[in-house]
N, CA, C and O atoms as a printed pandas DataFrame, in Angstrom:
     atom_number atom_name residue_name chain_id  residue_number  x_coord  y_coord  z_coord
0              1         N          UNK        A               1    4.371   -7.813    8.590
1              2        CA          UNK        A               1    3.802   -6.944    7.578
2              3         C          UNK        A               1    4.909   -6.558    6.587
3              4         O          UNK        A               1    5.975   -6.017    6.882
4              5         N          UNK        A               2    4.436   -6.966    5.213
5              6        CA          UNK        A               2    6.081   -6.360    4.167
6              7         C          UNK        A               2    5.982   -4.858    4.486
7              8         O          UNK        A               2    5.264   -4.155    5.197
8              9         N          UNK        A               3    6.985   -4.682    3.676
9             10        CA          UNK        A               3    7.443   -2.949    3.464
10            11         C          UNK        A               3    7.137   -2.574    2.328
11            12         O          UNK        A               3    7.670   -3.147    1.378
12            13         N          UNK        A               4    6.433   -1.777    2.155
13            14        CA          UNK        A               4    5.953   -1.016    1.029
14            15         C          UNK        A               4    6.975   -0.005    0.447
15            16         O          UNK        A               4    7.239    1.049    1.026
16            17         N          UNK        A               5    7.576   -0.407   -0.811
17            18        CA          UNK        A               5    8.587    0.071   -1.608
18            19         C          UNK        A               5    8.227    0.914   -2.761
19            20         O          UNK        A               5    7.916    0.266   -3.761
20            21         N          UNK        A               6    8.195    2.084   -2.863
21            22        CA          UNK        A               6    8.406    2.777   -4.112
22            23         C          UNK        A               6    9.962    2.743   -5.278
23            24         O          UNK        A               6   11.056    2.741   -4.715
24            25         N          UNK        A               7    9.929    2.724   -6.537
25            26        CA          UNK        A               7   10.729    2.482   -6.890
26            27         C          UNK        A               7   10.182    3.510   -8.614
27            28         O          UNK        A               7    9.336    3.197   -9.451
28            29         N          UNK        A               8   11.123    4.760   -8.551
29            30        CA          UNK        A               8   10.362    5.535   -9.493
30            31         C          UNK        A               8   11.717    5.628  -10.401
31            32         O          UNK        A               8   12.765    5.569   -9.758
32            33         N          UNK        A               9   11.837    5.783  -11.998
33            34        CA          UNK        A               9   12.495    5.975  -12.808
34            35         C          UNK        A               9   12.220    5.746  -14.055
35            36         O          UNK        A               9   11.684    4.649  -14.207
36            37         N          UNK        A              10   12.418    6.522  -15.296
37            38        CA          UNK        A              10   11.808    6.515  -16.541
38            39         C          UNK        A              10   12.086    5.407  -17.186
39            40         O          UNK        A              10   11.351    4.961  -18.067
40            41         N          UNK        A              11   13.504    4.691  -16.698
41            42        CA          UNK        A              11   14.063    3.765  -17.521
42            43         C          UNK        A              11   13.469    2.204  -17.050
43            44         O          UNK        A              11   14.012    1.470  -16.224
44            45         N          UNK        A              12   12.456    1.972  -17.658
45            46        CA          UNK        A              12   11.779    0.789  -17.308
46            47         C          UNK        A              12   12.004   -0.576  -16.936
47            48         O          UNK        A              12   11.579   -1.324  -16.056
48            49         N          UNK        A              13   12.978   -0.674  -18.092
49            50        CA          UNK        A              13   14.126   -1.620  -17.549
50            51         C          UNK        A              13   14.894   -2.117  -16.345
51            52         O          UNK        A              13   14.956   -3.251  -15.872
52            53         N          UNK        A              14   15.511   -0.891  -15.935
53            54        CA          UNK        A              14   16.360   -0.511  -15.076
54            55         C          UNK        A              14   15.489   -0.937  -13.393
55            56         O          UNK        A              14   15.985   -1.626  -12.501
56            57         N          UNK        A              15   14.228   -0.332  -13.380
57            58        CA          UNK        A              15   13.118   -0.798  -12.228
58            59         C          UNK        A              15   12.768   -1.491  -11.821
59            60         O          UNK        A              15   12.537   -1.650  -10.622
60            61         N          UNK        A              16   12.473   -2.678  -13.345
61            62        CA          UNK        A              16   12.333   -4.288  -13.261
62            63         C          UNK        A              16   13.383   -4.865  -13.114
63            64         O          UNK        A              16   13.327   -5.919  -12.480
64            65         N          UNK        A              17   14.628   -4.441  -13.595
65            66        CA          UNK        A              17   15.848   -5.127  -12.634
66            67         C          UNK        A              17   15.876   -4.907  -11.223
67            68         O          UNK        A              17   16.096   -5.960  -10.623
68            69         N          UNK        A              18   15.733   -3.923  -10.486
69            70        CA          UNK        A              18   16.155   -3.747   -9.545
70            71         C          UNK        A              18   14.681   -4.176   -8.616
71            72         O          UNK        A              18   14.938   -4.309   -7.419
72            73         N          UNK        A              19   13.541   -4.354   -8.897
73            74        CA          UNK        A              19   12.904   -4.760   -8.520
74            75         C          UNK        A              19   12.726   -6.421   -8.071
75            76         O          UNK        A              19   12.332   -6.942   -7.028
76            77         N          UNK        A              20   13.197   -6.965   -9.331
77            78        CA          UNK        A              20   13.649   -8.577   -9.523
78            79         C          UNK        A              20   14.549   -8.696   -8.255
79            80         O          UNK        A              20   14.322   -9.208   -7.158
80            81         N          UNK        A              21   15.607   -8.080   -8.741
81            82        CA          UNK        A              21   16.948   -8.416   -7.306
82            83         C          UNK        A              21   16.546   -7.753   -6.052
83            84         O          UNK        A              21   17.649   -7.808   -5.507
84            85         N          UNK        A              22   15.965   -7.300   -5.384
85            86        CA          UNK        A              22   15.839   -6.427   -4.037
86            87         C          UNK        A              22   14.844   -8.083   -3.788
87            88         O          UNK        A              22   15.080   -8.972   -2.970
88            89         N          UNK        A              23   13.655   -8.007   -4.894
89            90        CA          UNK        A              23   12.595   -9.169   -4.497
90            91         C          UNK        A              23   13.517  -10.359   -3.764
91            92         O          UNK        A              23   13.607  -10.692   -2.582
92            93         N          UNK        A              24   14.211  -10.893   -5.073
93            94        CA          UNK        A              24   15.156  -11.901   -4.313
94            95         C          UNK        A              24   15.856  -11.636   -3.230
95            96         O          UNK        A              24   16.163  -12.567   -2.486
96            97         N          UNK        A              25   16.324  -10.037   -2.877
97            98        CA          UNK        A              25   17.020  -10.311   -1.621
98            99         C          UNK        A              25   16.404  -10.060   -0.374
99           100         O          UNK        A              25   17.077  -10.161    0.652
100          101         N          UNK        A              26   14.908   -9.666   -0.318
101          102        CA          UNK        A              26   14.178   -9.419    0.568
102          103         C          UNK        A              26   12.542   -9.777    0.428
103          104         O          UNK        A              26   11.676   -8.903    0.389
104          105         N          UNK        A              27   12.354  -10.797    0.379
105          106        CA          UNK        A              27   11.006  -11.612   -0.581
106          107         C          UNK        A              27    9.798  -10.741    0.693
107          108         O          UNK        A              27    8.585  -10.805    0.496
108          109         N          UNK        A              28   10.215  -10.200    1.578
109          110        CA          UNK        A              28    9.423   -9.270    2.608
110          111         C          UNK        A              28    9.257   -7.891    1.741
111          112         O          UNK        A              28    8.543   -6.963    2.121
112          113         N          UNK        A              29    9.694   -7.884    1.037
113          114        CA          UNK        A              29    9.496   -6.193    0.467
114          115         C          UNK        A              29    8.639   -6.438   -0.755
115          116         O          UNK        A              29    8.813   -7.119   -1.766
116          117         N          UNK        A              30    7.624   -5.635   -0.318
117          118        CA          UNK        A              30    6.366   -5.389   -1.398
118          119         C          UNK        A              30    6.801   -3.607   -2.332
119          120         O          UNK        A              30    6.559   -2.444   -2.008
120          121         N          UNK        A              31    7.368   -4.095   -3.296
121          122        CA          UNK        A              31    8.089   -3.541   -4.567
122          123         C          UNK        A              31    6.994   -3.034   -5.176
123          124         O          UNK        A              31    6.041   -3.807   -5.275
124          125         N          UNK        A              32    6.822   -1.427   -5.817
125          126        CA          UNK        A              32    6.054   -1.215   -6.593
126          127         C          UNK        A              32    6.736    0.019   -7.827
127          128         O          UNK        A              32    6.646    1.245   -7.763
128          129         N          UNK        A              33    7.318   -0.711   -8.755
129          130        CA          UNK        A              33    7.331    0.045   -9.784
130          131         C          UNK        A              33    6.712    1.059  -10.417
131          132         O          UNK        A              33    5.508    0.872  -10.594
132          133         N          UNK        A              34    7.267    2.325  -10.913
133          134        CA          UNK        A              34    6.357    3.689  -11.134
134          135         C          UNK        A              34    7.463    4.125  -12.543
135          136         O          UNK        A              34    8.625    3.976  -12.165
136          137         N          UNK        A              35    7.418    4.456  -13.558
137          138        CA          UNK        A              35    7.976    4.728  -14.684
138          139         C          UNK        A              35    7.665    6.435  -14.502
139          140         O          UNK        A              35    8.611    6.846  -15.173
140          141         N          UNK        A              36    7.063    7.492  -14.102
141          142        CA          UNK        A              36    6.685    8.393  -13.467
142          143         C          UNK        A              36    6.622    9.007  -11.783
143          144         O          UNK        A              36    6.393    8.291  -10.808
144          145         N          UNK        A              37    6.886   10.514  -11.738
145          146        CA          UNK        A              37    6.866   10.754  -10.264
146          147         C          UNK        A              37    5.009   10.814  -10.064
147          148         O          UNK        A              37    4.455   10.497   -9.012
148          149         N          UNK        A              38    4.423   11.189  -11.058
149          150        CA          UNK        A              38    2.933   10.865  -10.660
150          151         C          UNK        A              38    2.051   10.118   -9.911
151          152         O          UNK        A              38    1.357   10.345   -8.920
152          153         N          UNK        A              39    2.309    8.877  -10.852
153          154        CA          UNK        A              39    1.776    7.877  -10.454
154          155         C          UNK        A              39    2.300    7.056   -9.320
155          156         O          UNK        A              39    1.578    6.127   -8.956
156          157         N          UNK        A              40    3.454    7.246   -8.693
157          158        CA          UNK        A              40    4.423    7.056   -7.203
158          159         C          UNK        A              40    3.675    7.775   -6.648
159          160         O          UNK        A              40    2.904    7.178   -5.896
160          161         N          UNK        A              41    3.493    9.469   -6.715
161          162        CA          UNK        A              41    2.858   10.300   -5.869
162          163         C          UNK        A              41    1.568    9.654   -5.561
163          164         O          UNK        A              41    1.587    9.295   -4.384
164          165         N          UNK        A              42    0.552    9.387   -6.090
165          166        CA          UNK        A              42   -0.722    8.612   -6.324
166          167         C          UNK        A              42   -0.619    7.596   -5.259
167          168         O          UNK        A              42   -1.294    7.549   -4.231
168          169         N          UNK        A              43    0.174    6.909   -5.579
169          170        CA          UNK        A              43    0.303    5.719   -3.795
170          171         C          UNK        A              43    0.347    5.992   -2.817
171          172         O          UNK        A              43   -0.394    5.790   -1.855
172          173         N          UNK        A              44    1.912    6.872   -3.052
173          174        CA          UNK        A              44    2.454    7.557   -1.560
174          175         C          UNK        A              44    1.132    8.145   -0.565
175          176         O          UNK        A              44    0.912    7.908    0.622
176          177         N          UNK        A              45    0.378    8.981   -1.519
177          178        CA          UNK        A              45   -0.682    9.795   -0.777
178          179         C          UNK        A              45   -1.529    9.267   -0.475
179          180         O          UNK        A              45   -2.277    9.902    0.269
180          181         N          UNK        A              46   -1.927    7.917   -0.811
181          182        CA          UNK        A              46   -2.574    6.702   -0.427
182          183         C          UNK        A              46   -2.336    6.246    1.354
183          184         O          UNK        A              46   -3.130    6.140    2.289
184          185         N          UNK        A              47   -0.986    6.077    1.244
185          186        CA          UNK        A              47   -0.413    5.722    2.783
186          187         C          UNK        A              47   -0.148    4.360    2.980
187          188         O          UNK        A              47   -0.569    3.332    2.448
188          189         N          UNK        A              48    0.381    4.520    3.569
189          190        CA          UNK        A              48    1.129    2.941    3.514
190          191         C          UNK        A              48    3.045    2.625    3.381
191          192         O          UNK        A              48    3.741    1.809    3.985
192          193         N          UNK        A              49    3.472    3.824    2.170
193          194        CA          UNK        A              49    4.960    3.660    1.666
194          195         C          UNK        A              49    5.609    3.412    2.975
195          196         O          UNK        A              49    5.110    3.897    3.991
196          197         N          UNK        A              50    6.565    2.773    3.018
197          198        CA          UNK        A              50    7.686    2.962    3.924
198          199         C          UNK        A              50    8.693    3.414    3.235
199          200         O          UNK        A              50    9.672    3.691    3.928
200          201         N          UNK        A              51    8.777    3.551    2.353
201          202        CA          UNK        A              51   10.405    3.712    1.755
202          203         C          UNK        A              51   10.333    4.567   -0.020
203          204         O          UNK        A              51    9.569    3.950   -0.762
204          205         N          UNK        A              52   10.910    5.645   -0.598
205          206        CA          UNK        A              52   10.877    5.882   -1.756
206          207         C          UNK        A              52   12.321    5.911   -2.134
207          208         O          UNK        A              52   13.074    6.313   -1.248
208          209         N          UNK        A              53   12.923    5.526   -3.409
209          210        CA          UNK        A              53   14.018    5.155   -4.198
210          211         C          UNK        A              53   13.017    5.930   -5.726
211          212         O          UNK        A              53   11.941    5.565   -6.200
212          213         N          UNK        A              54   13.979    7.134   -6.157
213          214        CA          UNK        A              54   13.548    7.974   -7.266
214          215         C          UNK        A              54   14.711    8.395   -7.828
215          216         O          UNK        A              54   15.727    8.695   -7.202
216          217         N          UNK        A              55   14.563    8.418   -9.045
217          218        CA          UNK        A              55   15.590    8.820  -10.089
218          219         C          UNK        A              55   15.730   10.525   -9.880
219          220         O          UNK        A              55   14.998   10.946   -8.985
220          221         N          UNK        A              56   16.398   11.357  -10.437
221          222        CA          UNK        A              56   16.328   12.640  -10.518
222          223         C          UNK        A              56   15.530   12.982  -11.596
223          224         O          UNK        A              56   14.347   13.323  -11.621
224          225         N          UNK        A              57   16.554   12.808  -12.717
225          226        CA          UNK        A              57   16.072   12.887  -14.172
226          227         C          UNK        A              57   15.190   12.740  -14.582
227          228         O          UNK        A              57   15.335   11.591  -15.000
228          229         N          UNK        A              58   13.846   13.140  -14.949
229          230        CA          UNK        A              58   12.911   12.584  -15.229
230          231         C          UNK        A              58   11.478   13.525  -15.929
231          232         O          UNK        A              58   11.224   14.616  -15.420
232          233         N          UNK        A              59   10.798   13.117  -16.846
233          234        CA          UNK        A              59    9.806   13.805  -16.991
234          235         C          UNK        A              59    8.681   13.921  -16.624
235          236         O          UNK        A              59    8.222   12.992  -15.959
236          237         N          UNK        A              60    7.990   14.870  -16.862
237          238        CA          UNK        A              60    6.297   15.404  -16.063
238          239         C          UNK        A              60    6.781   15.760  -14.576
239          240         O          UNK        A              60    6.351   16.878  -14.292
240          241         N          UNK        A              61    7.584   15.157  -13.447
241          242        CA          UNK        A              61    7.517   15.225  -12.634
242          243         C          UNK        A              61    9.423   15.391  -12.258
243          244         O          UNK        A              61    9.576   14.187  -12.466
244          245         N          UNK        A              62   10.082   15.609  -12.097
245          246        CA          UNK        A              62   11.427   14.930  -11.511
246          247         C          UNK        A              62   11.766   14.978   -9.786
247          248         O          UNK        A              62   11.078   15.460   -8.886
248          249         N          UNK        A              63   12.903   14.383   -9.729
249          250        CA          UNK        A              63   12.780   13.212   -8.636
250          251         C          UNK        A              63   12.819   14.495   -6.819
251          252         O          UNK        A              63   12.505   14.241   -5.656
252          253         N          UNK        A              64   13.396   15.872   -7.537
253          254        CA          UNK        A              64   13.607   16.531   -6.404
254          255         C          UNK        A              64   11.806   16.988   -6.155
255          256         O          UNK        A              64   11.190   16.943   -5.090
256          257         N          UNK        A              65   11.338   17.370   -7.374
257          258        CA          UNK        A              65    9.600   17.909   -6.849
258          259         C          UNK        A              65    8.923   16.623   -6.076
259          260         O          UNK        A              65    8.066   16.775   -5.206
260          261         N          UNK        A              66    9.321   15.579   -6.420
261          262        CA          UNK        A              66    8.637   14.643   -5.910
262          263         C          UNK        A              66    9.115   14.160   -4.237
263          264         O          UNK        A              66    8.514   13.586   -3.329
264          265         N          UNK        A              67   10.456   14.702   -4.381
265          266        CA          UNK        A              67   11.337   14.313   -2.668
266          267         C          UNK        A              67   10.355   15.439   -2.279
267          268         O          UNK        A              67    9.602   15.054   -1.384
268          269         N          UNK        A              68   10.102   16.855   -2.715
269          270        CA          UNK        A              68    9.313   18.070   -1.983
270          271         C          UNK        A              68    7.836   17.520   -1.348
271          272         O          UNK        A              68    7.239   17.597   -0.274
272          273         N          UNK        A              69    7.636   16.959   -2.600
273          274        CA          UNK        A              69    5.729   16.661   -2.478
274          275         C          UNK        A              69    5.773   15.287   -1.428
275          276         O          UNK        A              69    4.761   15.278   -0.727
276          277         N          UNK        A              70    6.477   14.402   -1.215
277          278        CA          UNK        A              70    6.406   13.485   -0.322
278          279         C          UNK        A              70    6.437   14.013    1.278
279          280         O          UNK        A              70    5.687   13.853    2.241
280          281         N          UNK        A              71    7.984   14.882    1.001
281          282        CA          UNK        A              71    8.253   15.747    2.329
282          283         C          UNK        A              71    6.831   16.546    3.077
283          284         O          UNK        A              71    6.356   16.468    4.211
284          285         N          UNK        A              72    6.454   17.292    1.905
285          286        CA          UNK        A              72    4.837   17.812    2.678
286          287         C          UNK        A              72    3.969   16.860    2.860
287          288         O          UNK        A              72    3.056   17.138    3.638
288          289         N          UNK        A              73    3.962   15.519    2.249
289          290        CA          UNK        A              73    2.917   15.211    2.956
290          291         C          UNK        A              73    3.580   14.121    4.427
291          292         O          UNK        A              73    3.253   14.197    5.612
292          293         N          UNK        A              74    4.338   13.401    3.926
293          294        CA          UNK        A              74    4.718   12.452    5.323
294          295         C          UNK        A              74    6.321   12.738    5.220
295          296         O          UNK        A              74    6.996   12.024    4.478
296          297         N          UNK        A              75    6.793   13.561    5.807
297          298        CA          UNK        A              75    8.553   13.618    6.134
298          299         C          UNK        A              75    8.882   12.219    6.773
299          300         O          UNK        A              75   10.054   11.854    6.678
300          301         N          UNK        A              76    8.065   11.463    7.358
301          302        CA          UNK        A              76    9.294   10.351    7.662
302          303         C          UNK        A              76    9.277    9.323    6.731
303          304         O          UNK        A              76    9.965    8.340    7.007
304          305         N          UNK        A              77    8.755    9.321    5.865
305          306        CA          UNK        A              77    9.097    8.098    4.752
306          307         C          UNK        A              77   10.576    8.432    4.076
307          308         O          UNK        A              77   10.854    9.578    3.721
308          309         N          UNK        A              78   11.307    7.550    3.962
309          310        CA          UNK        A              78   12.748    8.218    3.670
310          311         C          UNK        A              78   13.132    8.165    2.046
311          312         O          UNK        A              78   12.587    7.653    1.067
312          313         N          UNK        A              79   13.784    8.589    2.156
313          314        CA          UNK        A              79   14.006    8.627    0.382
314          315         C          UNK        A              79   15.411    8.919    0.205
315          316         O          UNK        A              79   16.284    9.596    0.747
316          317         N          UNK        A              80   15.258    8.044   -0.882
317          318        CA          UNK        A              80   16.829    7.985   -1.841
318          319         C          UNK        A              80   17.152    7.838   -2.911
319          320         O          UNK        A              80   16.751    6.860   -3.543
320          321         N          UNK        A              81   17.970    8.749   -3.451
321          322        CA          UNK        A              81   17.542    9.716   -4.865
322          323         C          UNK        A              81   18.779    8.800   -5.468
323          324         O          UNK        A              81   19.711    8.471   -4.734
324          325         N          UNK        A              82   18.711    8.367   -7.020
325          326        CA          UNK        A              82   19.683    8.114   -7.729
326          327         C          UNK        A              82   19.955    8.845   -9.272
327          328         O          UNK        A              82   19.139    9.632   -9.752
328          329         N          UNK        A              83   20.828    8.580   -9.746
329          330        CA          UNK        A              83   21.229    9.638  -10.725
330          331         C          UNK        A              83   22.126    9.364  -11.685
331          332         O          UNK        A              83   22.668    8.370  -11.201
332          333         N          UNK        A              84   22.510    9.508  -12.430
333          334        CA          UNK        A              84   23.441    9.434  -13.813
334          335         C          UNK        A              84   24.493   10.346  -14.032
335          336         O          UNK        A              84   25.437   10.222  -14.811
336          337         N          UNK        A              85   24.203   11.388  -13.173
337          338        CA          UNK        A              85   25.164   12.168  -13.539
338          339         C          UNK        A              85   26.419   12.504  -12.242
339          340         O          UNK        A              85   26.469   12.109  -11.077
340          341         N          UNK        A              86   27.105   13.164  -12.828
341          342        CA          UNK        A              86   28.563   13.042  -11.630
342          343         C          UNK        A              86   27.874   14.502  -10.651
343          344         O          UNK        A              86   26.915   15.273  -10.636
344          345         N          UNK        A              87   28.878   14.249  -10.075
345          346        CA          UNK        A              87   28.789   15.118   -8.782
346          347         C          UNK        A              87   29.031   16.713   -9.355
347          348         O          UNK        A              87   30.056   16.938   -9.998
348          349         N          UNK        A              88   28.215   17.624   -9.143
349          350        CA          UNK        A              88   28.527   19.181   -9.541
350          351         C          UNK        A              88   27.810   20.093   -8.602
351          352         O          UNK        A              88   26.590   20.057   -8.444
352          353         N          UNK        A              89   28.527   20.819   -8.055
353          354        CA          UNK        A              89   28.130   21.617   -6.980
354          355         C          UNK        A              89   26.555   22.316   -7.206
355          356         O          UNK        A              89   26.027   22.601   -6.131
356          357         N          UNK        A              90   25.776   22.617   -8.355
357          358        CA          UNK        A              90   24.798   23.318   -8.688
358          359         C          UNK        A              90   23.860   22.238   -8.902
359          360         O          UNK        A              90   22.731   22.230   -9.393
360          361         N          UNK        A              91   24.501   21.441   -8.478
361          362        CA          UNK        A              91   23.263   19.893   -9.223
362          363         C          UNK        A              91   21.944   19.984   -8.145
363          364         O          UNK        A              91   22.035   20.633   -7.103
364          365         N          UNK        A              92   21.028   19.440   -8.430
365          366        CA          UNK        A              92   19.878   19.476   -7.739
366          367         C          UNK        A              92   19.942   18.735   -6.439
367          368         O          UNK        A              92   19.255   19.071   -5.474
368          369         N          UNK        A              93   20.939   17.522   -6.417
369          370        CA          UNK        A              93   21.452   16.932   -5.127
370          371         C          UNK        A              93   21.764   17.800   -3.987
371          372         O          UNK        A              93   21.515   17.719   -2.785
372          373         N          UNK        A              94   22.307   18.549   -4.628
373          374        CA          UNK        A              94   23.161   19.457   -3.529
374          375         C          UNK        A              94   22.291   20.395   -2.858
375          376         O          UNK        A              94   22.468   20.875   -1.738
376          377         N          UNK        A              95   21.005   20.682   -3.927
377          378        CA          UNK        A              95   19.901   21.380   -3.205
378          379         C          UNK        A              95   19.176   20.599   -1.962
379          380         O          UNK        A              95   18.998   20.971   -0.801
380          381         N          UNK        A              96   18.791   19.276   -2.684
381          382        CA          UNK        A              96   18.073   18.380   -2.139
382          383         C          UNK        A              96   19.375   18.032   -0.294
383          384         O          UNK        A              96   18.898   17.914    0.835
384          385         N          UNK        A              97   20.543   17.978   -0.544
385          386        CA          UNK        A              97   21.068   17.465    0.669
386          387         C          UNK        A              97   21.108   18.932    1.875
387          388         O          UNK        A              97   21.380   18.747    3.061
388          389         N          UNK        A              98   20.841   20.102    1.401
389          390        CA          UNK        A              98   20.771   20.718    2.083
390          391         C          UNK        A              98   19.510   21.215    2.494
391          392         O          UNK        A              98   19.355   22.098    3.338
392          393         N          UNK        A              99   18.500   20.549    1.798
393          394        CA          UNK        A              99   16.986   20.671    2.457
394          395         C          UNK        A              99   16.842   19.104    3.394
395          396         O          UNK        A              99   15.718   18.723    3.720
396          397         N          UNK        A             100   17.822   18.460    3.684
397          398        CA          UNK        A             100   17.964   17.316    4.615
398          399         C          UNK        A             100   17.547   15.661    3.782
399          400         O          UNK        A             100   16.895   14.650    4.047
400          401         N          UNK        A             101   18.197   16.072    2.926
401          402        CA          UNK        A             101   18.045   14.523    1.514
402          403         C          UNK        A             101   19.295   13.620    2.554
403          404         O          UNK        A             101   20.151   14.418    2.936
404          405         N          UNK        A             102   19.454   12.709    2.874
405          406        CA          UNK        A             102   20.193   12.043    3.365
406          407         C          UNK        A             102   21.173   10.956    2.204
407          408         O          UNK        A             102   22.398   10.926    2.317
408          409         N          UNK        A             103   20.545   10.227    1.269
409          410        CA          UNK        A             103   21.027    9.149    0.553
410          411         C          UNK        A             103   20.955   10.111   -0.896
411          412         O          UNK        A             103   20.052   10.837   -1.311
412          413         N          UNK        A             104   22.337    9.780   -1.479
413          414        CA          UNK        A             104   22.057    9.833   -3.134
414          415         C          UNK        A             104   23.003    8.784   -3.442
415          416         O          UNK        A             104   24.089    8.628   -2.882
416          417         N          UNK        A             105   22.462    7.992   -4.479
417          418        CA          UNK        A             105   23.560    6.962   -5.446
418          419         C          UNK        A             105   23.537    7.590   -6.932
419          420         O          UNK        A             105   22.665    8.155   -7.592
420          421         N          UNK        A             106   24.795    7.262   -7.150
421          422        CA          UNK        A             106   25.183    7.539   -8.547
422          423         C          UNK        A             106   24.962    6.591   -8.884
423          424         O          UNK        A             106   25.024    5.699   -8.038
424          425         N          UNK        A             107   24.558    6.195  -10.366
425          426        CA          UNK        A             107   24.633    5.608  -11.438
426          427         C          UNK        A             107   25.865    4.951  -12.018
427          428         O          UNK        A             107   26.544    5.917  -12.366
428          429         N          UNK        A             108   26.371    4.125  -12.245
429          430        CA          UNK        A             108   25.686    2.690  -11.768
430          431         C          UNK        A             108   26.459    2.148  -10.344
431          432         O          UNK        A             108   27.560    2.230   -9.800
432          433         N          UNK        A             109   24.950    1.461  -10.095
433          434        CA          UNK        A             109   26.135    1.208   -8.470
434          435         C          UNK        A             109   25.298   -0.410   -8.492
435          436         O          UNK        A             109   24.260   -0.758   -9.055
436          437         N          UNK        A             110   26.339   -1.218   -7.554
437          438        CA          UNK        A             110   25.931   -2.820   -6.877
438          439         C          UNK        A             110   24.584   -2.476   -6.053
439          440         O          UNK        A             110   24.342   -1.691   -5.135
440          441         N          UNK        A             111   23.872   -3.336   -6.727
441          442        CA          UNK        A             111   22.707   -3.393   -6.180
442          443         C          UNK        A             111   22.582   -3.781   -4.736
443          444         O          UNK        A             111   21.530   -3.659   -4.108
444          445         N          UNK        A             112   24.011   -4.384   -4.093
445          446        CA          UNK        A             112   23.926   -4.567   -3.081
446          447         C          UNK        A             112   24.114   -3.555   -2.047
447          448         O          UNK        A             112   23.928   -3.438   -0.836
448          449         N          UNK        A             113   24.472   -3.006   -2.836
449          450        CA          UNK        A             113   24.380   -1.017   -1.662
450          451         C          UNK        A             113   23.857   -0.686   -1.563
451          452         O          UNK        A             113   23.512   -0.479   -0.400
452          453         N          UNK        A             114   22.980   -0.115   -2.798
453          454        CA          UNK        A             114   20.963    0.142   -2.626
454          455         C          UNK        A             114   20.476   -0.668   -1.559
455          456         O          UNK        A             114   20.027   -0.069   -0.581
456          457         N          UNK        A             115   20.479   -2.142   -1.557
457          458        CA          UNK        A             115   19.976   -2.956   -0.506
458          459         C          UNK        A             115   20.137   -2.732    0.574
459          460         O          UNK        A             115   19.269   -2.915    1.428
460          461         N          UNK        A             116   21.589   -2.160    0.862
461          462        CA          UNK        A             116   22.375   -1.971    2.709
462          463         C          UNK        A             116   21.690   -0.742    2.563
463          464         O          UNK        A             116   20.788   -0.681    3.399
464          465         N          UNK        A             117   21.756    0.417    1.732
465          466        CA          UNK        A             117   21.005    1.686    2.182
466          467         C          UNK        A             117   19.776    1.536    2.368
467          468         O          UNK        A             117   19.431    2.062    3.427
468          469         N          UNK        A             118   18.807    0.967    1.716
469          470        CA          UNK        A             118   17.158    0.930    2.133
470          471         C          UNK        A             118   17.432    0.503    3.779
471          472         O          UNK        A             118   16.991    1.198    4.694
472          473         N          UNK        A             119   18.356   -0.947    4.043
473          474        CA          UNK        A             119   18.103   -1.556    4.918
474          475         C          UNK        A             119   18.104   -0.480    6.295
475          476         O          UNK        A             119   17.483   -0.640    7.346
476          477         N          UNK        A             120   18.802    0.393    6.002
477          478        CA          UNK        A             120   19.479    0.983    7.134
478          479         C          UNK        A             120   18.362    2.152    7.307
479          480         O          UNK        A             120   18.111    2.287    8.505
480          481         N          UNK        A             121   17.546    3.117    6.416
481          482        CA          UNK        A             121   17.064    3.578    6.201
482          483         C          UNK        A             121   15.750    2.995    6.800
483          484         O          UNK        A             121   15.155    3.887    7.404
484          485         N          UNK        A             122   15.239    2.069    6.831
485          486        CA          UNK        A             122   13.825    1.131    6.659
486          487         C          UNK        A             122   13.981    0.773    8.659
487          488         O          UNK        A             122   12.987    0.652    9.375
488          489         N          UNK        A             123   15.188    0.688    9.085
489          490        CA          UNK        A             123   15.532    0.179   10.564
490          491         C          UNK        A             123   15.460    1.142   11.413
491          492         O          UNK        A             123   14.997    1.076   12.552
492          493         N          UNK        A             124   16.250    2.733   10.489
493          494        CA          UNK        A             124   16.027    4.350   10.964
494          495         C          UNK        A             124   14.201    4.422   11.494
495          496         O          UNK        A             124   13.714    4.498   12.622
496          497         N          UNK        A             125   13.678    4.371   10.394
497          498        CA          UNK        A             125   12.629    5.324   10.272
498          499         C          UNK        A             125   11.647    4.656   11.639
499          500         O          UNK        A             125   11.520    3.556   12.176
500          501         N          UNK        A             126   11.079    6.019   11.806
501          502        CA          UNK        A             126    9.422    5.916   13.049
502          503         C          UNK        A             126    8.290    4.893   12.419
503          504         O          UNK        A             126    7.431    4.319   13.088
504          505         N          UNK        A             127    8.473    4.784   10.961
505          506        CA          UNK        A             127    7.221    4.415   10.596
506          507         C          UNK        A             127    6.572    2.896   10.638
507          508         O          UNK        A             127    7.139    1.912   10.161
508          509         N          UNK        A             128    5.476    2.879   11.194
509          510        CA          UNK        A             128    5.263    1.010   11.618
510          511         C          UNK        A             128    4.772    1.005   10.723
511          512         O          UNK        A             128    4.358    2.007   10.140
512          513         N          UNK        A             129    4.646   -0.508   10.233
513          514        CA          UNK        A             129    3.810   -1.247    9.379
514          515         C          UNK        A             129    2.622   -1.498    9.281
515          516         O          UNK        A             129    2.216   -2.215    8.366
């Protein structure tokens, strides 16, 4: 059974890249692009996700309300927040790692780390397919 991938961030571009390369490096992962935390939310609550990858930054929705709204509904789908901006003690990360956020990547990182973090993340979790 693939893995059902969320993949949320405004920069459209940026999604379809990383969507392209994860595809190629895991042709098992069923990738679903979201330019919005909405329309991600809309799936998630569907059932099925194994995995969410969300930007912070973002409008209508950003990436920590959406780590909240996932958390209430299924806490074990795991999530991992990425970001643009540097590290600052007041940043929303720092909220998010002390409400038990496990993964954040900065901006820009080898796509091959995203890959080892889902992987490890996706091997963690309770959730079957």
């Amino acid at each position: 059974m693939p893995k059902r991938i969320c993949i949320v961030d405004d920069e459209e571009e940026l999604i379809l890249n990383l969507k392209a390369e994860l595809s190629d490096m895991h042709p098992d992962w069923e990738i679903h692009p979201f330019t919005n935390g909405m329309d991600a939310l809309r799936l998630i609550l569907e059932g099925g996700v194994h995995l969410l990858l969300t930007d912070i930054a973002m409008p209508d929705m950003d990436g920590y309300e959406l780590y909240w709204r996932v958390q209430e509904h299924d806490a074990s789908i795991p999530i991992i927040m990425m970001t643009g901006f540097g590290y600052d003690p007041n940043h929303v990360v720092v909220r998010a790692r002390t409400d038990g956020l496990k993964d954040v990547l900065f901006k820009p990182f080898p796509v091959e780390k995203l890959a080892a973090m889902m992987e490890q993340r996706l091997a963690e979790s309770p959730q079957k397919a």
